[in-house]
Z-matrix of the N, CA and C atoms (Angstrom, degrees):
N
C 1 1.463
C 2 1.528 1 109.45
N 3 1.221 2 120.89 1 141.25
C 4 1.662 3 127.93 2 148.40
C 5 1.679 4 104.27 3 -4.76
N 6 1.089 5 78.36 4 136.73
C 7 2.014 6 95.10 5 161.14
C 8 1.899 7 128.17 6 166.34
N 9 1.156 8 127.49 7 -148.97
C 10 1.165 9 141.76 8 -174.28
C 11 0.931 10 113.71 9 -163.24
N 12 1.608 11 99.58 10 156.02
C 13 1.889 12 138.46 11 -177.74
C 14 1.658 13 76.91 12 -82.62
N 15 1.346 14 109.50 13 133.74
C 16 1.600 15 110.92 14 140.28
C 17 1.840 16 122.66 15 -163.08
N 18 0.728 17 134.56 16 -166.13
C 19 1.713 18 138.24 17 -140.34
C 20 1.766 19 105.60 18 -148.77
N 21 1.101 20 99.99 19 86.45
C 22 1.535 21 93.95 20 155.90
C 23 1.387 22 142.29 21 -55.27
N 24 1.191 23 91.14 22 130.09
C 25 1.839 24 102.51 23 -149.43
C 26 2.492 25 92.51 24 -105.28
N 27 0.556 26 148.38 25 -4.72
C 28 1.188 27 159.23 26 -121.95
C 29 1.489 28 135.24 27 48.36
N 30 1.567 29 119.06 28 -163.43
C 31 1.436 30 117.78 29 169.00
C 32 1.045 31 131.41 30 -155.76
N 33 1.277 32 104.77 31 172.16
C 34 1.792 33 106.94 32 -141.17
C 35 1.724 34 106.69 33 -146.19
N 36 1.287 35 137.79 34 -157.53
C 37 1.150 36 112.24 35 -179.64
C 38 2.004 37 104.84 36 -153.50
N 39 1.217 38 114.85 37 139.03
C 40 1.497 39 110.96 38 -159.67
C 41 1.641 40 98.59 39 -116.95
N 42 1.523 41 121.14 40 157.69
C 43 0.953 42 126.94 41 -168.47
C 44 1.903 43 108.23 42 -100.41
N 45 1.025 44 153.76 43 111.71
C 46 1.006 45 160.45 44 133.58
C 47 1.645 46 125.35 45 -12.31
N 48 1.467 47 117.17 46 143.24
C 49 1.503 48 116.80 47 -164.05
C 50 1.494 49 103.29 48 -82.42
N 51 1.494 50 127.72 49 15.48
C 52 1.139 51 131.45 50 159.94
C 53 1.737 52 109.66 51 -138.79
N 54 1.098 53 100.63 52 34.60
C 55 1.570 54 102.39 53 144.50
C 56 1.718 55 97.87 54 85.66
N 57 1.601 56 118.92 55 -6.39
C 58 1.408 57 111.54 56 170.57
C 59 1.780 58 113.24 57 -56.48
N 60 1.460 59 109.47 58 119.04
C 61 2.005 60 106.67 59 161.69
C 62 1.527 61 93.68 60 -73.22
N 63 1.826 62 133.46 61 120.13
C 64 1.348 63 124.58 62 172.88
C 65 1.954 64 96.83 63 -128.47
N 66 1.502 65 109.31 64 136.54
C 67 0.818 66 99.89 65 178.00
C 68 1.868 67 117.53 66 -67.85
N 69 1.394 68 89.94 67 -179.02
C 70 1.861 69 99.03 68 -167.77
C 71 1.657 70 109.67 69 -155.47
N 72 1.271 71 116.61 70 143.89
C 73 1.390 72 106.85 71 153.23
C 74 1.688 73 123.97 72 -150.62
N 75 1.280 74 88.08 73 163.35
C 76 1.449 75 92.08 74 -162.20
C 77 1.430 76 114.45 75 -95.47
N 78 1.476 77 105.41 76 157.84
C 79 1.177 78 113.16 77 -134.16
C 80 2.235 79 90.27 78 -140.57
N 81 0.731 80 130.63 79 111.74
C 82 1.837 81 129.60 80 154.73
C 83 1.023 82 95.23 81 -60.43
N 84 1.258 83 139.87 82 79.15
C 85 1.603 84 116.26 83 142.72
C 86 1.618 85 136.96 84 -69.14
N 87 1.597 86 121.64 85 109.04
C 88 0.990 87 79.00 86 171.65
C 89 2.013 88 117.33 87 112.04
N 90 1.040 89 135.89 88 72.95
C 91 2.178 90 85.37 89 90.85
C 92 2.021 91 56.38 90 -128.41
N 93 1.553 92 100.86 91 140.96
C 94 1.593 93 134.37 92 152.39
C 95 1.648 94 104.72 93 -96.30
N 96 1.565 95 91.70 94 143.41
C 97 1.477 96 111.85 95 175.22
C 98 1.795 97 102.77 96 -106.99
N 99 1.447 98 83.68 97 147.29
C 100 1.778 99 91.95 98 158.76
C 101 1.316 100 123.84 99 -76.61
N 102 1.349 101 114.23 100 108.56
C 103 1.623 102 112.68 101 -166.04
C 104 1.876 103 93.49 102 -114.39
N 105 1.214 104 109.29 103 8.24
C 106 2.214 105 104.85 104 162.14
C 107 1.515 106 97.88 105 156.87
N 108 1.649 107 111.89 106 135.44
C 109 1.102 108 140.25 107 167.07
C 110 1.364 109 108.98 108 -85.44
N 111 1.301 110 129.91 109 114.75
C 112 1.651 111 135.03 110 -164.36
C 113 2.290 112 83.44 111 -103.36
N 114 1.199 113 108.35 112 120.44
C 115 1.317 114 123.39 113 151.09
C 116 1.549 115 118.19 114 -95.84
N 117 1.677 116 100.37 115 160.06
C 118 1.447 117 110.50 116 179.56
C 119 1.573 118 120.69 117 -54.64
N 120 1.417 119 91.65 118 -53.48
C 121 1.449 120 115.41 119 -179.77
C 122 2.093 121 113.15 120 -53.50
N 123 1.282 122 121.09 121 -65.36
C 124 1.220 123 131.35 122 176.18
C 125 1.456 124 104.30 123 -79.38
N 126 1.224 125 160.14 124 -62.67
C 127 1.854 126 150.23 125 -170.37
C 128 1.640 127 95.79 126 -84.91
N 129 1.362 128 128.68 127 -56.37
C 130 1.189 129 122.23 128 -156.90
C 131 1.354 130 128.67 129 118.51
N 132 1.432 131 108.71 130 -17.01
C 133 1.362 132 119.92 131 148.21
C 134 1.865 133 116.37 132 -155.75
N 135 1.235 134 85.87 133 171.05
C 136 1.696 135 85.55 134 173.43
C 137 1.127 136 163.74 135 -51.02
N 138 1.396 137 156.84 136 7.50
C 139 1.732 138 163.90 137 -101.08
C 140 1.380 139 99.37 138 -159.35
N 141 1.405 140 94.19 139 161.76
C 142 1.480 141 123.61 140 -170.85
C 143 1.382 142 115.45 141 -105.79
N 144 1.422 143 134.33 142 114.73
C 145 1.534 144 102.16 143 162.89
C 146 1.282 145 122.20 144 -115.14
N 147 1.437 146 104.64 145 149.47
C 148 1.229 147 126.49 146 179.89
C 149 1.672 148 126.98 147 -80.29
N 150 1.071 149 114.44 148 145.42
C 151 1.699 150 107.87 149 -178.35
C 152 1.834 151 89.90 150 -132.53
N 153 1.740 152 90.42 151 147.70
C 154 1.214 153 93.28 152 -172.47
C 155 1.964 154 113.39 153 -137.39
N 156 1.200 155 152.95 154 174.28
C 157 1.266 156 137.34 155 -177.29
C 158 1.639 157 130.66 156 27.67
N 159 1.181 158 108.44 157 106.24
C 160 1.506 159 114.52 158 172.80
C 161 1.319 160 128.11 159 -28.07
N 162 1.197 161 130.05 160 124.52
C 163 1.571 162 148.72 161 -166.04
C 164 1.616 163 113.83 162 -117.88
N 165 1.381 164 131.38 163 102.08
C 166 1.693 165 110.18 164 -177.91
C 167 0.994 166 93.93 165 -60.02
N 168 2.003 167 96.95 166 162.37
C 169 1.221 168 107.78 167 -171.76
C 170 2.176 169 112.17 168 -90.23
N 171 1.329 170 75.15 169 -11.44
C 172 1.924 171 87.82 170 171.23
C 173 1.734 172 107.02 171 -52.98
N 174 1.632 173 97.98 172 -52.41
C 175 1.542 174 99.85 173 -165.22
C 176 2.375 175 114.24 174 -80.80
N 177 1.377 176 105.03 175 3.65
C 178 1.203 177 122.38 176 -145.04
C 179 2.138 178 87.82 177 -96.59
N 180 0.975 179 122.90 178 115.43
C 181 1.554 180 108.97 179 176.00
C 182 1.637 181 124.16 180 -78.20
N 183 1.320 182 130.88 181 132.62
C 184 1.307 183 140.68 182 -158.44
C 185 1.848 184 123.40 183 -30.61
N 186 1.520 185 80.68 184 -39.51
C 187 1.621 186 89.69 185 176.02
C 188 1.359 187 107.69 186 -54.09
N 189 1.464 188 99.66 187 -66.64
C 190 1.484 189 109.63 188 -174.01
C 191 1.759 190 123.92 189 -27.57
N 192 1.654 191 101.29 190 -64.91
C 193 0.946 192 122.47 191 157.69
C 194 1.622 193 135.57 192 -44.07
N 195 1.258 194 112.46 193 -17.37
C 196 1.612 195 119.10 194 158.61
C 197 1.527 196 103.03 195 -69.81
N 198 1.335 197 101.66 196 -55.79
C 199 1.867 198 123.68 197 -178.44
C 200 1.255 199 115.10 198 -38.72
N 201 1.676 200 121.47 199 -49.48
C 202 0.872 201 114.45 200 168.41
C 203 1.836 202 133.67 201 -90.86
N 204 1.202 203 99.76 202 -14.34
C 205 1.797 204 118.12 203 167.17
C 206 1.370 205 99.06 204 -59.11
N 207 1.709 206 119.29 205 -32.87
C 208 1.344 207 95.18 206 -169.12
C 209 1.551 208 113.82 207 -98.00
N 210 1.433 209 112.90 208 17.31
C 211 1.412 210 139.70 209 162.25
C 212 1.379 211 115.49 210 -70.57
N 213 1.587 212 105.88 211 -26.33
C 214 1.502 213 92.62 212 -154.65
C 215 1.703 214 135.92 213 66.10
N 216 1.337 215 101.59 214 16.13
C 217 1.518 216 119.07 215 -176.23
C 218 1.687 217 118.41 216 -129.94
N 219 0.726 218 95.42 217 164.10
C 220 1.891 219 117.25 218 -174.64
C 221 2.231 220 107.03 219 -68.01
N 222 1.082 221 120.87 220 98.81
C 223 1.213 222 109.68 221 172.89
C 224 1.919 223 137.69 222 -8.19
N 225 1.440 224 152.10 223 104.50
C 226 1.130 225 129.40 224 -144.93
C 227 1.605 226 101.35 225 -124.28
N 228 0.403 227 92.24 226 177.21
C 229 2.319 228 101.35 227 -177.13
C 230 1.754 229 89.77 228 -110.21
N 231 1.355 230 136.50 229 -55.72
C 232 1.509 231 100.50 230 -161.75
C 233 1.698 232 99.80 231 -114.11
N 234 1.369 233 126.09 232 144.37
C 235 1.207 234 115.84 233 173.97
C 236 1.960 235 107.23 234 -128.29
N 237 1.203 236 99.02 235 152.16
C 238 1.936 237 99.13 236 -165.58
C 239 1.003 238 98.91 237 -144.52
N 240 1.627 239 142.46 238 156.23
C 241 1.390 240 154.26 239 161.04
C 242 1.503 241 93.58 240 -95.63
N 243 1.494 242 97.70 241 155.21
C 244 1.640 243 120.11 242 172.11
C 245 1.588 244 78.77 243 -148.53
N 246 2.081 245 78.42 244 168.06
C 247 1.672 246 107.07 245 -176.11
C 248 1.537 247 98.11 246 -128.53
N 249 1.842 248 114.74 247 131.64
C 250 1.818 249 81.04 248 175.65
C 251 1.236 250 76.82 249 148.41
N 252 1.343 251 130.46 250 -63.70
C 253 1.931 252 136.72 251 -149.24
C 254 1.467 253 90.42 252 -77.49
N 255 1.742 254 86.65 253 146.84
C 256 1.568 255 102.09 254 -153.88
C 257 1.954 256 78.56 255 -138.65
N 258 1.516 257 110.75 256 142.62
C 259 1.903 258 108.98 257 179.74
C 260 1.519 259 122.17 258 33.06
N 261 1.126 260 80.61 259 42.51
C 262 1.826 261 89.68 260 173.58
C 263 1.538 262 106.55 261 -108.75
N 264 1.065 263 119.66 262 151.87
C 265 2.281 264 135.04 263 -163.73
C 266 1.714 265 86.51 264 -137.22
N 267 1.476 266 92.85 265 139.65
C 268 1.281 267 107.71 266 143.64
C 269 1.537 268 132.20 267 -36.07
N 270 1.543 269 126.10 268 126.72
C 271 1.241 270 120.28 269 -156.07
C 272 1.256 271 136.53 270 75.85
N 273 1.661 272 113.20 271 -5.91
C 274 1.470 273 101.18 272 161.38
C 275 1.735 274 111.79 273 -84.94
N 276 1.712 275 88.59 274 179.74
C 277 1.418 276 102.96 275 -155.52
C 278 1.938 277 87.36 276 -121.52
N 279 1.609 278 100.85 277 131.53
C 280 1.258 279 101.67 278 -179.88
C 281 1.478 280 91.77 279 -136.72
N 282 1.376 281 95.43 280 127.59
C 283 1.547 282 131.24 281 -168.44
C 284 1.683 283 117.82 282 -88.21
N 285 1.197 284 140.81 283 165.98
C 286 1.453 285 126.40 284 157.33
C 287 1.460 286 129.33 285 -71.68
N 288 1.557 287 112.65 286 18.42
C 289 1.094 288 107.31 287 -176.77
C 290 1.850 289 92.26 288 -96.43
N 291 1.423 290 133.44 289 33.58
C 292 1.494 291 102.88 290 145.36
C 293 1.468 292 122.47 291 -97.67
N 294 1.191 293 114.10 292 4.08
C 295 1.393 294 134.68 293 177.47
C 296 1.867 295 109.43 294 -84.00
N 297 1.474 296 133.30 295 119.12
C 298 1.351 297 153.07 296 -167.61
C 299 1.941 298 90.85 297 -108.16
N 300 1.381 299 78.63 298 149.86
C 301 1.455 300 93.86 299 157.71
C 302 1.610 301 134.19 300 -84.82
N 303 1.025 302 119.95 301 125.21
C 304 1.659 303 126.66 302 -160.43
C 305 1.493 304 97.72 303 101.36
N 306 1.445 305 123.03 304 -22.02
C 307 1.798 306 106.10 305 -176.36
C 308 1.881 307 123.85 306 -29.42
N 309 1.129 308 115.06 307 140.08
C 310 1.333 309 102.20 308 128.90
C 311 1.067 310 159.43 309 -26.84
N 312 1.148 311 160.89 310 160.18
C 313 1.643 312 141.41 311 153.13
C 314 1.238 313 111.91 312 -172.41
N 315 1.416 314 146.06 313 150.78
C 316 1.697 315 161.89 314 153.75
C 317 1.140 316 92.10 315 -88.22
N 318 1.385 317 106.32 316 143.07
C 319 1.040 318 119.79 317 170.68
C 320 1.783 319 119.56 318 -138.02
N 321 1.685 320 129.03 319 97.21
C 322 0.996 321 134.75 320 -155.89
C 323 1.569 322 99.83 321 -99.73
N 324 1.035 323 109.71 322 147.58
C 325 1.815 324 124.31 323 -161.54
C 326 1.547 325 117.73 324 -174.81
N 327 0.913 326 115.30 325 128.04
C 328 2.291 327 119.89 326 160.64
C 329 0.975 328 104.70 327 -66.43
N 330 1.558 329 114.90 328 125.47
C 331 1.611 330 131.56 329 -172.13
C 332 1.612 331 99.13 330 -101.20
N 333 1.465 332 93.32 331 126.10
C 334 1.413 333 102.20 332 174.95
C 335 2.042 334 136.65 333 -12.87
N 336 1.044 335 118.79 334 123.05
C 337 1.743 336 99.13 335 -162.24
C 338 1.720 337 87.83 336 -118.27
N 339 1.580 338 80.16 337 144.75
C 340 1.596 339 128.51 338 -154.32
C 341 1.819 340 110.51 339 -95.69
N 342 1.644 341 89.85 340 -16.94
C 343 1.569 342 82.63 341 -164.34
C 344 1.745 343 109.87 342 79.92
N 345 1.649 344 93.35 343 -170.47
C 346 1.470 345 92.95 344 163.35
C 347 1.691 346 128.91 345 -94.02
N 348 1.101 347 92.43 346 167.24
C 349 1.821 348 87.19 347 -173.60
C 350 1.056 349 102.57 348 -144.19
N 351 1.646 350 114.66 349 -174.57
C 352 1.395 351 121.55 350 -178.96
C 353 1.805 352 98.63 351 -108.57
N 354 1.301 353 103.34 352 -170.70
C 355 1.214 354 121.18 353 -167.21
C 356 1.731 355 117.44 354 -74.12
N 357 2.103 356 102.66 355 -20.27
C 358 1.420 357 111.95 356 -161.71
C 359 1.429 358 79.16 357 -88.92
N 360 1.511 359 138.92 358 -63.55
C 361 1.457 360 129.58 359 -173.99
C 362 1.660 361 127.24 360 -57.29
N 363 1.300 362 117.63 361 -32.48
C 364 1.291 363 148.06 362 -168.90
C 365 2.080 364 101.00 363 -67.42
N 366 1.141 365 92.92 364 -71.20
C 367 1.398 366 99.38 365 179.59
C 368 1.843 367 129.46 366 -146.51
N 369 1.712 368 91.13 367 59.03
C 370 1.487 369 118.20 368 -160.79
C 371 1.574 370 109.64 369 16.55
N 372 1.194 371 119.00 370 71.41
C 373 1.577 372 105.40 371 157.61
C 374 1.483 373 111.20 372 -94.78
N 375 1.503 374 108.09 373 146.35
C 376 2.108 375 128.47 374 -161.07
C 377 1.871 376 79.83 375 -57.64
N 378 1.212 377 130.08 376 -45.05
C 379 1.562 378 120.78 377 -149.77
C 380 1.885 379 114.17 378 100.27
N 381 0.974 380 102.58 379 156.19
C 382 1.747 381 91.38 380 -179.73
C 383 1.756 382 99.03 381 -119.21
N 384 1.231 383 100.71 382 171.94
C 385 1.345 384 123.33 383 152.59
C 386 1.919 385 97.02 384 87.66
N 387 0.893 386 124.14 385 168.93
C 388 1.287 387 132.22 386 -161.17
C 389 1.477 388 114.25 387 -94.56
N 390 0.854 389 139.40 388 145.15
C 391 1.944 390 137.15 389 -166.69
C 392 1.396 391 107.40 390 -99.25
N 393 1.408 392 119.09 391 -13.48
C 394 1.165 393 118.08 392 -174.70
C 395 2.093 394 103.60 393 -115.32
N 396 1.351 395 125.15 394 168.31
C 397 1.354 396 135.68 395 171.74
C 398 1.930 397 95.48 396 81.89
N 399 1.089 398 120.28 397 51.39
C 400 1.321 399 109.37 398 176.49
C 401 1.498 400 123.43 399 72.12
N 402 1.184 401 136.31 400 -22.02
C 403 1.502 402 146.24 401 -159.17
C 404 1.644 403 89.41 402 -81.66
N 405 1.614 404 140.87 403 91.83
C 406 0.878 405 130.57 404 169.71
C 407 1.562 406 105.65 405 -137.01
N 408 1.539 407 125.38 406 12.68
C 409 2.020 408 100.68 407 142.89
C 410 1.210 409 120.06 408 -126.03
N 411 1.494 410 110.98 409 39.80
C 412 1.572 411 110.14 410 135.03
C 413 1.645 412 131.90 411 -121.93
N 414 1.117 413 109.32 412 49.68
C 415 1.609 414 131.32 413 -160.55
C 416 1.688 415 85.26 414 -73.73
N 417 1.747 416 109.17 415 -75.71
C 418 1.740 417 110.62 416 165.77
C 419 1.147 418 149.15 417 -54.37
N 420 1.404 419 115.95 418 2.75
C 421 1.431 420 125.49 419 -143.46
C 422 1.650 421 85.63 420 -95.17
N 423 1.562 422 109.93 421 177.77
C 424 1.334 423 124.08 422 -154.18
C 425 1.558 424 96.53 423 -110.73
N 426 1.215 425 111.47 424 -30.03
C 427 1.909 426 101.08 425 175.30
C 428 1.822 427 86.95 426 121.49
N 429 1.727 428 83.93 427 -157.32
C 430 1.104 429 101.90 428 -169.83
C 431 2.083 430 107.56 429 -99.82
N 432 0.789 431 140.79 430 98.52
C 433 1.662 432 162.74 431 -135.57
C 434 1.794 433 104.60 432 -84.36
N 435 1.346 434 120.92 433 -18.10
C 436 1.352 435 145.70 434 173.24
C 437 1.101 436 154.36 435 172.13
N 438 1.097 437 147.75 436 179.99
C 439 1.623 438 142.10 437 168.51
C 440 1.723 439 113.68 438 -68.50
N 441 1.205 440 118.70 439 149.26
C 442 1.762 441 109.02 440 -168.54
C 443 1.520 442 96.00 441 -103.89
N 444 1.234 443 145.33 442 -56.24
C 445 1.293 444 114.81 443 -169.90
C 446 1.983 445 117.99 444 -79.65
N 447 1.002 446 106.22 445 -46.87
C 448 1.470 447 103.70 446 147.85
C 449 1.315 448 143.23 447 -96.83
N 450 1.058 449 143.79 448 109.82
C 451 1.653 450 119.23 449 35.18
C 452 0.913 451 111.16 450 -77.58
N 453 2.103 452 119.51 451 -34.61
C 454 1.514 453 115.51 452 -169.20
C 455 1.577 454 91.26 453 101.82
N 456 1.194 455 150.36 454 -12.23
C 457 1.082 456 140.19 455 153.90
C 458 1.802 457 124.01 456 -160.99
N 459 0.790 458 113.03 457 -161.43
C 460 1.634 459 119.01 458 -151.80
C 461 2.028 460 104.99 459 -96.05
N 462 1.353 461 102.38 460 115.16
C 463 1.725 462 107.09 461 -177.31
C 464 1.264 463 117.38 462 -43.79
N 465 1.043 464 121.82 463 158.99
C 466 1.703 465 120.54 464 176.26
C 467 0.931 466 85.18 465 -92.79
N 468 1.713 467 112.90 466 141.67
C 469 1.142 468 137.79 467 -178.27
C 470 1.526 469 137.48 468 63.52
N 471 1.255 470 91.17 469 28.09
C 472 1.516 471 125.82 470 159.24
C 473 1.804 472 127.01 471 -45.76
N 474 1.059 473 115.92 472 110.49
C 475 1.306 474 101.67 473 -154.76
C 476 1.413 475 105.44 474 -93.60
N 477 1.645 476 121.59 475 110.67
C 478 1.294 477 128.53 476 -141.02
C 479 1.950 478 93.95 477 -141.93
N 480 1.160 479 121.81 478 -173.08
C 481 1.418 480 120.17 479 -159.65
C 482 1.674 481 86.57 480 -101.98
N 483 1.610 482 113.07 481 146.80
C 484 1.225 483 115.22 482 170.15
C 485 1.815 484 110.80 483 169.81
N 486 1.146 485 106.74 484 -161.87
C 487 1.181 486 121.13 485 -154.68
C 488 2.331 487 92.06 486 -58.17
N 489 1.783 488 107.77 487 127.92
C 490 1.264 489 92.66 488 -178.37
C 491 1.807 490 111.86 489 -119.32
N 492 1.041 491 135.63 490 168.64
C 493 1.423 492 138.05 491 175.96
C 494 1.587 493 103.94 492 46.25
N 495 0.995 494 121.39 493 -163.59
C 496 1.715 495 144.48 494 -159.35
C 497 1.947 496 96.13 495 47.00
N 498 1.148 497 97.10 496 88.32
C 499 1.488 498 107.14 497 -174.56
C 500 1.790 499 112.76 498 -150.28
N 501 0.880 500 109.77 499 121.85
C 502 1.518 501 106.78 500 166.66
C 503 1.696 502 126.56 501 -36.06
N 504 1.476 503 126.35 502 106.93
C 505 1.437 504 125.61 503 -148.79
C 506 1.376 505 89.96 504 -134.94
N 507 1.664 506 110.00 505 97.87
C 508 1.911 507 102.98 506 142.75
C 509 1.058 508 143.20 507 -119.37
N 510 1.477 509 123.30 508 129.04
C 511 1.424 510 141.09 509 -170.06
C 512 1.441 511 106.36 510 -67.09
N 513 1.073 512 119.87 511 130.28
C 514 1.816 513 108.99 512 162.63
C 515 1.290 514 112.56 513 -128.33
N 516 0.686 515 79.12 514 168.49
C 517 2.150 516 109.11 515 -172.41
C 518 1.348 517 112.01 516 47.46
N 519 1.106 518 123.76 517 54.41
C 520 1.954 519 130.96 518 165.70
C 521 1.720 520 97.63 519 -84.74
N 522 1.332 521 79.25 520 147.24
C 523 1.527 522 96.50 521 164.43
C 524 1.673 523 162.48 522 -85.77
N 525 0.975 524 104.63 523 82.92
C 526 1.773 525 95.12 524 -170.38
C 527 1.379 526 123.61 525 -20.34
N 528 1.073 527 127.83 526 100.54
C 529 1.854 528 130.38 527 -157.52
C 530 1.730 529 90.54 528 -91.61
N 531 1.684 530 124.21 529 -56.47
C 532 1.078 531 121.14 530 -161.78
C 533 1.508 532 98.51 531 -156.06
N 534 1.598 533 106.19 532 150.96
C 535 1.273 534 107.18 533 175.20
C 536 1.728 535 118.32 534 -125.29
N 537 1.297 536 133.10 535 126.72
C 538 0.987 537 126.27 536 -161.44
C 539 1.969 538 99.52 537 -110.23
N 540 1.412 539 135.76 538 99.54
C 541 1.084 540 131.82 539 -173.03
C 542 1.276 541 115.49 540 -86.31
N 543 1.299 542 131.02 541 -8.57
C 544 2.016 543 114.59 542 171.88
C 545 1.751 544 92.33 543 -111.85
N 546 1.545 545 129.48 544 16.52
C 547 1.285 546 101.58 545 153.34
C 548 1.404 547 116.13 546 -113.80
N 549 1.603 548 115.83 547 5.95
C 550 1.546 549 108.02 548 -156.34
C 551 1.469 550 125.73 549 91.14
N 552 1.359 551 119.54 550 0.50
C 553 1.572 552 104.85 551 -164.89
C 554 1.397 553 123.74 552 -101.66
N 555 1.198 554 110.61 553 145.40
C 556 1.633 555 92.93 554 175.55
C 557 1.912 556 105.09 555 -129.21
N 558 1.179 557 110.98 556 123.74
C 559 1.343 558 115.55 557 167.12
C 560 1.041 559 132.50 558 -73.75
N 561 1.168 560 120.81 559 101.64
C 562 1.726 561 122.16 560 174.60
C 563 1.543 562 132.92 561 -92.41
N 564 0.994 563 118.76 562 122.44
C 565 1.906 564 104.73 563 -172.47
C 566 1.166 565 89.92 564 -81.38
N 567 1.663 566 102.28 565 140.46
C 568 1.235 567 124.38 566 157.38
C 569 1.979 568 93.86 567 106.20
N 570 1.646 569 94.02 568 -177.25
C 571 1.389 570 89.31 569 -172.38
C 572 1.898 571 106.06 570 -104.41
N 573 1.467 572 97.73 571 -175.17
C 574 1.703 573 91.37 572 175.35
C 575 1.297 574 94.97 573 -140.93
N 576 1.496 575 111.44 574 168.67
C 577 1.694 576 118.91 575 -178.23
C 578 1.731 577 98.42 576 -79.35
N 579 1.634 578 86.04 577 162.24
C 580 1.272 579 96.04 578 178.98
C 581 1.758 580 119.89 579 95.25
N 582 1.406 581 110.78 580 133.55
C 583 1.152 582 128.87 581 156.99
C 584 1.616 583 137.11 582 -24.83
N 585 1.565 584 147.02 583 118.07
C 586 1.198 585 134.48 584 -161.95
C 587 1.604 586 106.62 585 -67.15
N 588 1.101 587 121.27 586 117.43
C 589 1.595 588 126.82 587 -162.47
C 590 1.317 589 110.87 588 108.63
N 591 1.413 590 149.61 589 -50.25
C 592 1.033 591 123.52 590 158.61
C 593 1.417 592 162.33 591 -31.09
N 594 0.912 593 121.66 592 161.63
C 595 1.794 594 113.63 593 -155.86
C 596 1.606 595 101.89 594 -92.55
N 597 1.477 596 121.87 595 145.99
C 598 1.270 597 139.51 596 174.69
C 599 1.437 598 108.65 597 -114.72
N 600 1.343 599 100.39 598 163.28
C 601 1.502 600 112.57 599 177.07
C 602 1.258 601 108.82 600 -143.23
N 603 1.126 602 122.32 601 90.55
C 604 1.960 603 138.76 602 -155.66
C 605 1.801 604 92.95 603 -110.37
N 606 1.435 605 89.66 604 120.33
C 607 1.852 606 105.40 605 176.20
C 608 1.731 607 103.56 606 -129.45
N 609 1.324 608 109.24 607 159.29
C 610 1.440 609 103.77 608 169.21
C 611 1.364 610 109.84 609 -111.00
């Protein structure tokens, strides 16, 4: 479907025409350039991509920079395919005005990374063993992980302490609360993955 590159800006919370406080966050959507029209015939299937936020061209590598010369556009830091755009050329500029209020939207994003963790942060386990009578270094620990003569070792996909967040995260069906068109913004209720400054990938 249709959509936009955009940048989470943080969030905040808006009042409703019946008096709901609902949270919201904000969102840069937007304005993305057409930086290549993928046809059946030449890629193999259909989509558009989009380029989004200014890139110097010092820091930008040559290829790229053909890529985008042959756009007719300014070098960009994030680039995304959508499905959906219908008479669109290289070098146009698509704004947040295809986005309505009440819309739909997905919203694809990298969810904050955690490092490593244990098992109580990782994938809420209560912890075992009692907090009180001395028992204090296995308060976090994960338990007991399996049976000993069968299997004889540990299931795949065992939910054990390790690497947490920096993961591909999409939200669906949030709502377009409000749209602001000469700053870029798009309001979404509710929250989205990812870091304040990070890049989004908003489809309807």
């Amino acid at each position: 479907m249709p959509g936009l590159i955009g940048k989470k800006l943080g969030m905040t919370s808006l009042f409703t025409e019946d008096g709901k406080n609902i949270p919201v966050t904000i969102v840069q959507a937007g304005p993305c350039v057409v930086t290549q029209v993928k046809t059946v015939e030449k890629d193999g299937y259909v989509a558009v991509q989009l380029g989004f936020d200014e890139r110097k061209e010092k820091n930008t590598p040559k290829p790229l920079l053909g890529h985008f010369a042959k756009a007719n556009t300014t070098p960009k830091r994030k680039l995304a395919e959508f499905h959906g755009f219908e008479n669109v050329n290289p070098g146009d500029v698509i704004t947040v005005n295809i986005f309505n209020v009440n819309d739909y939207v997905d919203v694809r994003g990298t969810s904050k990374g955690k490092g490593f963790q244990g098992v109580v942060k990782r994938h809420g386990f209560a912890g075992v063993g009692s907090q009180t009578h001395g028992q204090h270094n296995r308060l976090r620990a994960p338990g007991s992980m399996g049976a000993s003569s069968f299997p004889s070792r540990v299931w795949r996909g065992k939910r054990m302490a390790g690497h947490t967040g920096n993961k591909a995260v999409t939200i669906e069906n949030l709502v377009v609360v409000k749209v602001v068109p000469e700053s870029n913004l798009l309001f979404l209720k509710g929250a989205v993955p990812g870091a304040v400054g990070s890049y989004l990938k908003i489809e309807k």
